[in-house]
C-alpha positions in Angstrom: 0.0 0.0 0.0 1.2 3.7 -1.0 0.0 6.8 -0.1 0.1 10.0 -3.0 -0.6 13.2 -2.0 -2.1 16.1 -4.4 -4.0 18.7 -4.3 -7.2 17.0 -4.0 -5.9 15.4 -0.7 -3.8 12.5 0.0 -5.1 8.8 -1.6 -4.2 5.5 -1.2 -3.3 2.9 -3.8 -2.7 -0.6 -3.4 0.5 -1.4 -5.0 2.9 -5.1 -4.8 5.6 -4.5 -2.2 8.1 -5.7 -4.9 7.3 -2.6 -7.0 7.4 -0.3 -3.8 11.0 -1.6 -2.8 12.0 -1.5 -6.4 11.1 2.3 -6.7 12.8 3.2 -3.8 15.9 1.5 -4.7 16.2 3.3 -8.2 15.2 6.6 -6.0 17.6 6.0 -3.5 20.4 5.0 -6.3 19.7 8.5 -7.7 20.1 10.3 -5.0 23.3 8.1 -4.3 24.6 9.4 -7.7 23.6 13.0 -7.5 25.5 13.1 -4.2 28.7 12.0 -5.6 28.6 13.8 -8.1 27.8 17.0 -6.4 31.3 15.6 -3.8 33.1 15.1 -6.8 32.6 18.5 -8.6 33.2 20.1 -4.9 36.6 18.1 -5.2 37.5 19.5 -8.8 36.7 23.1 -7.2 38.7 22.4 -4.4 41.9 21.1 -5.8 41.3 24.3 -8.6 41.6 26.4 -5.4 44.6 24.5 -4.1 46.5 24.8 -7.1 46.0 28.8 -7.3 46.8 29.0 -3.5 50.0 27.1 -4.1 51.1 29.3 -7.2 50.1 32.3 -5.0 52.7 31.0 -2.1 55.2 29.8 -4.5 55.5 33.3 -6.2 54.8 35.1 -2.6 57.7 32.8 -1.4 60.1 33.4 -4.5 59.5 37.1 -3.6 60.6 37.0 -0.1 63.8 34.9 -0.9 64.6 37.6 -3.5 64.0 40.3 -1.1 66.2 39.1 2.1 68.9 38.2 -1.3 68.5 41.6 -2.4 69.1 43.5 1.0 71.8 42.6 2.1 73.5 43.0 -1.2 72.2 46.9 -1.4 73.4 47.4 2.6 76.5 46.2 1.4 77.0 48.0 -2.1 75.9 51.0 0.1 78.5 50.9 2.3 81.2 50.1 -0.5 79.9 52.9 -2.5 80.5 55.3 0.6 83.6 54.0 1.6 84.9 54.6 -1.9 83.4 58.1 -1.8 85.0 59.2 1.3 88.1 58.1 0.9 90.8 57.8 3.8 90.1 61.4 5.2 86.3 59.6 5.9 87.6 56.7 7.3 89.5 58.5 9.7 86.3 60.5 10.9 84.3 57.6 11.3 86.7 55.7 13.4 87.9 59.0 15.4 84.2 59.8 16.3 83.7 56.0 17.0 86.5 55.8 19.7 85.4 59.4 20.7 82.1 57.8 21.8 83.8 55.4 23.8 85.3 57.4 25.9 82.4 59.8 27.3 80.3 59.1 30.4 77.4 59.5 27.7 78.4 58.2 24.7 75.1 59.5 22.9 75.5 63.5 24.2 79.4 63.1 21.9 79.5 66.5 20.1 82.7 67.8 17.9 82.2 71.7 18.7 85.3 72.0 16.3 87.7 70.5 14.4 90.6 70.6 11.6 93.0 68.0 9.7 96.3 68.1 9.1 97.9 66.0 6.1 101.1 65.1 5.5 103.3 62.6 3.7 105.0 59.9 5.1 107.6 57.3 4.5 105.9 54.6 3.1 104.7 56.3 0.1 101.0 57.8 1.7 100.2 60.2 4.2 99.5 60.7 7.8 95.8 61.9 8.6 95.5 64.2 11.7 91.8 65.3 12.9 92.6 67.5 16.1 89.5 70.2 17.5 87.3 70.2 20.6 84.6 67.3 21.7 82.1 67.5 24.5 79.9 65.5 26.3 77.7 65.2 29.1 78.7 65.1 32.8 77.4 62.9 35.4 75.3 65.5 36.2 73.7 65.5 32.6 75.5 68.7 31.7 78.1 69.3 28.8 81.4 70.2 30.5 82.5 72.8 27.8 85.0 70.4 26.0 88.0 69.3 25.7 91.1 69.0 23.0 91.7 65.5 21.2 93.3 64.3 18.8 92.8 61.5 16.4 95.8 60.1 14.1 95.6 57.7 11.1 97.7 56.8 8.1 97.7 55.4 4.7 100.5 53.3 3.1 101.2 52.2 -0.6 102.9 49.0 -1.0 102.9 45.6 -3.5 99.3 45.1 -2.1 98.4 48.4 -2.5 96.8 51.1 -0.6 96.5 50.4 3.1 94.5 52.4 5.9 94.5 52.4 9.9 94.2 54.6 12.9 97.1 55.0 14.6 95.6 56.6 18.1 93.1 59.0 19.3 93.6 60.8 22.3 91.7 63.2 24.5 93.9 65.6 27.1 93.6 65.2 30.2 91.6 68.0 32.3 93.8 67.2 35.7 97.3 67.4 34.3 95.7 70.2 32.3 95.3 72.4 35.8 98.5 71.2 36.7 100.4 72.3 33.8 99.2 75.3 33.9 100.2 76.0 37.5 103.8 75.5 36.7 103.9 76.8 33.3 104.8 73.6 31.3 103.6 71.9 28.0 101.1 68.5 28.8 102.1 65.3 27.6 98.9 66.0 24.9 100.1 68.8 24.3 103.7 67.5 23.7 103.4 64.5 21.9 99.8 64.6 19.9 99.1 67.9 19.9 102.3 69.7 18.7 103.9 66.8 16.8 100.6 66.0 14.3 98.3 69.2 14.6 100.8 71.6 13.0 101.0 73.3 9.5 100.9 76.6 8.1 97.7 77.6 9.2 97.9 75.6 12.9 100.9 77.1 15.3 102.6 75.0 18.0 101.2 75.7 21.2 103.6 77.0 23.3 103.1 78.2 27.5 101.6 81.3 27.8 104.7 84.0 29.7 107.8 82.2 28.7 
């Protein structure tokens, strides 16, 4: 027995129970089919999807490998480039100023108030680079302390392997044996040996004690 339903109500019909189990096998074998084919076209969609993610991160990740190449090889031509630019006279301000920071109480409050270089040649064929002039930096108090000579001294050289650079020394004077030189009339040791021997030229006069 099987019900219908319409719109005159619902009816019954007498029907075999072999035709009503073979009716709802072929229904439910449709429905079977229609369901795998509705996973299977969800799988083609999916793996589509996939595939464009994994192009997308491929290209994304070719991009990033190119980038942290490409960085490091600009830093690098940068500083080459600079170096080049500046020459030894550069070279010898960058590392003066470096060790200059390293000797302040505040390395960050380091300040050249002033400052001049002295070249001349030497005996191996380049020249010795002077930078002499006035830094400053902050107390323990927090306040700048109105500076104080130094002296920074670097050299080239040109041999079988070429040019050659280095610093030498940099030196600040010393404020103490400053007073104290001062009290007896007499040259520093800064003043002796840095000061007077690689700050001098034409335009620079020795220093020389003040009454004598």
């Amino acid at each position: 027995m099987i019900y219908l339903i319409d719109d005159r109500g619902v009816h019954r019909h007498e029907m075999p129970d072999r035709i009503i189990r073979f009716t709802l096998s072929v229904a439910a074998r449709m429905a079977t089919r229609a369901g795998i084919g509705k996973v299977r076209e969800y799988a083609h969609v999916a793996k589509i999807h996939t595939r464009r993610e994994r192009k997308w991160q491929m290209k994304i990740l070719k991009w990033l490998v190119i980038v942290l190449i490409a960085i490091p090889v600009l830093l690098v031509g940068g500083i080459y480039i600079r170096n080049k630019a500046v020459g030894p006279v550069g070279w010898a301000e960058d590392n003066a100023k470096k060790a200059l920071r390293g000797m302040m109480k505040d390395p960050d409050s380091m300040v050249i108030r002033s400052s001049f270089i002295v070249r001349k040649p030497n005996t191996s064929g380049g020249e010795d680079i002077a930078i002499c002039g006035i830094v400053d930096g902050k107390n323990g108090f927090g306040g700048y302390t109105g500076g104080i000579r130094f002296v920074s001294v670097s050299f080239t050289t040109n041999g079988s392997y070429g040019e050659t650079f280095d610093t030498r020394a940099v030196q600040i004077e010393d404020s103490a044996e400053k007073a104290k030189a001062v009290d007896v009339k007499m040259l520093t040791g800064f003043e002796k040996v840095y000061w007077n021997d690689n700050c001098v030229d034409a335009e620079h006069p020795a220093l020389t004690v003040k009454g004598i």
